[in-house]
C-alpha positions, 0 to 999 in steps of 0.5 A, a space after each residue: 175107674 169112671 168118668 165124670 161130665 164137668 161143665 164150666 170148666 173154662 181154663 187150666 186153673 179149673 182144672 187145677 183146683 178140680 185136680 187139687 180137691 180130688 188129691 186132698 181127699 184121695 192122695 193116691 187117686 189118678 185124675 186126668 181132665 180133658 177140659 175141652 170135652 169136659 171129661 174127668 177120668 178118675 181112679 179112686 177108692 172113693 165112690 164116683 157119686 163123692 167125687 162128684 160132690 167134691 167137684 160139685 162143692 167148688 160150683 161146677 155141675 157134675 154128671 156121672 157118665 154110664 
């Protein structure tokens, strides 16, 4: 598992889409987002950096939390 820093997410479609995008690409993935604290806990066989670029592409800035 690791956690994912998104900025901007303002409202439960953000989360939506951000949820969305991951499953597209990992169905099996486990994604929990707590979007007041801007946290996206993420359980994938995909690399944290892959996630992160997913996210990214639909224009919220991403930073890997360590």
């Amino acid at each position: 598992m690791f956690v994912l820093e998104v900025s901007g997410m303002g409202c439960g479609s953000c989360v939506s889409k951000i949820t969305r995008a991951i499953k597209a690409d990992d169905a099996e993935a486990s994604v929990s987002i707590d979007r007041p604290s801007g946290k996206v806990r993420v359980e994938s066989t995909e690399s944290p950096e892959h996630i992160g670029a997913l996210i990214e592409a639909l224009g919220y800035p991403v930073k890997i939390a360590r």
